[in-house]
C-alpha positions in Angstrom: 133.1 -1.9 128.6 136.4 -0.5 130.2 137.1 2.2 128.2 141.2 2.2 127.1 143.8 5.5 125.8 142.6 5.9 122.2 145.1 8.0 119.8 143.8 11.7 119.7 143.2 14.0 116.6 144.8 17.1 116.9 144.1 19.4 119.9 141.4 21.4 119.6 142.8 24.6 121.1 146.0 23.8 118.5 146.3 25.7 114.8 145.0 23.6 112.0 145.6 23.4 108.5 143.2 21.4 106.1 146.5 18.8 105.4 147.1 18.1 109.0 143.8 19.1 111.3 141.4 15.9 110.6 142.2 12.1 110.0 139.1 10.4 109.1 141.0 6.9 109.1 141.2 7.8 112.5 138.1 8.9 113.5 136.7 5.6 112.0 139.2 3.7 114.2 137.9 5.7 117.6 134.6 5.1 116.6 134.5 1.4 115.8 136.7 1.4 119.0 134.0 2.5 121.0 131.6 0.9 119.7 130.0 3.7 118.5 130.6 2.2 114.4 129.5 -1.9 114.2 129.8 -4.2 111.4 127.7 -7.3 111.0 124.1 -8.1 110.6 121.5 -5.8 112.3 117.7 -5.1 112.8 117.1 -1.1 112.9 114.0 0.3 114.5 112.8 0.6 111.6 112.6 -3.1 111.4 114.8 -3.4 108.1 118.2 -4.9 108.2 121.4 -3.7 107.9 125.4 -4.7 107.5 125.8 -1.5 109.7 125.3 -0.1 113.0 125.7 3.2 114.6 125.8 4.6 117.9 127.6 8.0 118.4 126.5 8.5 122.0 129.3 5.9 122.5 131.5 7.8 121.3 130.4 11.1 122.4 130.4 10.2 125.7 135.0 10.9 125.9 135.1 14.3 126.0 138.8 14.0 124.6 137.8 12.4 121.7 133.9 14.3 121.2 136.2 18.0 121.4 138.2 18.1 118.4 135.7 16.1 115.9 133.3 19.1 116.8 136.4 21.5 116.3 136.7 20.3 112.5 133.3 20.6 111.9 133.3 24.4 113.0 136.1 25.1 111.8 134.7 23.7 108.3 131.9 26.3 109.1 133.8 29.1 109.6 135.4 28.6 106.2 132.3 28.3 104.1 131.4 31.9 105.3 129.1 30.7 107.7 127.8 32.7 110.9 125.1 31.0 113.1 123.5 32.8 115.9 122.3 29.3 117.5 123.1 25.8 117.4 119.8 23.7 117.5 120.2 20.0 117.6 117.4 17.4 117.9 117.4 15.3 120.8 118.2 13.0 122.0 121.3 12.8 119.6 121.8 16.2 118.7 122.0 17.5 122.3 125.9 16.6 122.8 127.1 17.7 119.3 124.9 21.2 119.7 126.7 21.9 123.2 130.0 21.1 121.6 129.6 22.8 118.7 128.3 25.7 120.0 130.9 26.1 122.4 133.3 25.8 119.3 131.8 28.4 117.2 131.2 30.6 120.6 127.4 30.6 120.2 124.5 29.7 122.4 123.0 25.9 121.5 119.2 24.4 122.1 117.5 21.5 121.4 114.3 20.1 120.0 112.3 17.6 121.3 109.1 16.0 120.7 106.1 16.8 122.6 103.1 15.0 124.4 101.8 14.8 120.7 104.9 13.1 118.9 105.3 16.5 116.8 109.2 18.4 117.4 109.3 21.3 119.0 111.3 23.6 120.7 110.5 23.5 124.8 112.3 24.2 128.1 111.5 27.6 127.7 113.8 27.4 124.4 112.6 30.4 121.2 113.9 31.8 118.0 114.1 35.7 117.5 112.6 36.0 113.6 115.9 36.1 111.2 118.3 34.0 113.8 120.5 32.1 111.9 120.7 28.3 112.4 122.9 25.6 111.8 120.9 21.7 112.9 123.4 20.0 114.5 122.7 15.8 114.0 125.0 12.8 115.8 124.5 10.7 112.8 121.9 11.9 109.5 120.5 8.7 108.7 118.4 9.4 105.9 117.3 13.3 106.2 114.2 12.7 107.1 114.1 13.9 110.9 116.8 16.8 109.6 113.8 18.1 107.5 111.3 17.8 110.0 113.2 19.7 112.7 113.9 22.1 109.5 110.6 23.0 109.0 110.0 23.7 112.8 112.5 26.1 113.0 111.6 27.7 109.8 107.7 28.3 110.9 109.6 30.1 113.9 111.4 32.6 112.1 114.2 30.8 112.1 116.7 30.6 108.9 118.7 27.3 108.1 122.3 27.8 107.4 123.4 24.1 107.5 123.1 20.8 109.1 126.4 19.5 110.6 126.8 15.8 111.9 129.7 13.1 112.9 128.1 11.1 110.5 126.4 11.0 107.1 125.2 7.3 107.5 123.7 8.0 103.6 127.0 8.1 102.2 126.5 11.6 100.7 122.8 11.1 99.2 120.9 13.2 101.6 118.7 15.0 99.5 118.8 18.4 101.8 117.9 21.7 100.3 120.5 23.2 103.0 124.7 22.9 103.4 125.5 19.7 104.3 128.9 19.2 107.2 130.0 15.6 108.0 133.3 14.4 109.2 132.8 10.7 108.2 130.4 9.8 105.0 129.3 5.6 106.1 127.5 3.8 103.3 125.5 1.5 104.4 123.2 -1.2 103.3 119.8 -1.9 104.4 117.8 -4.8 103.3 113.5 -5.9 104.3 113.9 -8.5 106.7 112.0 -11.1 104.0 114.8 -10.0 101.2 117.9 -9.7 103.2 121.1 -11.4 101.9 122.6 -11.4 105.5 119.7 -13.9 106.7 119.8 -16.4 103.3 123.7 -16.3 104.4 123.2 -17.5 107.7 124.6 -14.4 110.1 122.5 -13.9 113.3 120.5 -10.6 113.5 120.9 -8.0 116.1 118.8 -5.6 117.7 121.2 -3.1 119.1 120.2 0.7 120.1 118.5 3.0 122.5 114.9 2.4 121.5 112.6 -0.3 123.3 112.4 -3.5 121.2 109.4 -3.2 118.6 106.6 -6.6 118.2 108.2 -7.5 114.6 105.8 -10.5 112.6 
């Protein structure tokens, strides 16, 4: 895909005020764009189905575009009071968004990553001093699950959870997080068992878009 001039939010480096320094109509436009937000009829790895689709590595992937969505979500940080001594996001997604934002909010960023055993972990030569401060930086927080999990990691290492901020809150708001929640663009999306699914009984071909290799599906 040739990638074209997309219209910019506002400089990063620029003041901002909370009437003029984020345009989530925009944002939404950037990333459907890129096709980093699709709409139609798709088959998640989880093997349900869905109206939606996202990808943020798609979007991630122009600097120009990455830089100021991370700026708005520090900035949102820094006005809730909030002082992290790390960035830790989960990889493979997190890894952008935690170098990003961690360069916004001058702090140093890590990531997890899963080990030879399928458990999250911090490697790489990657560790938590007891008490360090934490904000979980996510691409996209699809339903909390993994957010919790990496969570829980980081709390049995001394860690202590300030927030988790992400580009996306693909559960429209209804994370059930016991933490401070940061998203620049709530998507509410609908996901259906592929023997129940509205989409199919309509007629729409199914998808299989993504990053992970294609599951055996009955």
């Amino acid at each position: 895909m040739t990638s074209v001039p997309l219209p910019l939010m506002p400089d990063s480096t620029a003041e901002m005020t909370s009437e003029t320094r984020f345009d989530a109509p925009l944002l939404e436009q950037q990333l459907m764009q890129e096709d980093a937000l699709l709409r139609g009829h798709f088959r998640l790895s989880s093997g349900l189905h869905s109206d939606t689709y996202v990808q943020c590595a798609r979007f991630l992937r122009r600097p120009e575009l990455a830089a100021p969505a991370m700026a708005e979500l520090a900035q949102r940080i820094r006005e809730a009071g909030l002082q992290p001594d790390v960035i830790v996001g989960p990889a493979m997604g997190g890894v952008v968004v935690s170098y990003e934002l961690g360069r916004q909010l001058g702090v140093p960023a890590i990531f997890t990553e899963r080990d030879d055993t399928g458990q999250m972990t911090l490697r790489r030569g990657f560790t938590l001093q007891p008490g360090e401060r934490i904000i979980i930086a996510e691409d996209v927080v699809t339903t909390g699950k993994s957010t919790k999990e990496v969570a829980r990691i980081l709390e049995g290492l001394g860690g202590k959870i300030l927030g988790v901020a992400s580009l996306i809150d693909r559960t429209g708001g209804k994370a059930e997080l016991s933490f401070p929640t940061f998203a620049l663009l709530p998507v509410t999306a609908a996901t259906h068992a592929p023997d129940d699914c509205p989409l199919c009984r309509a007629g729409i071909p199914v998808v299989k878009p993504g990053s992970r290799p294609e599951k055996a599906f009955s």
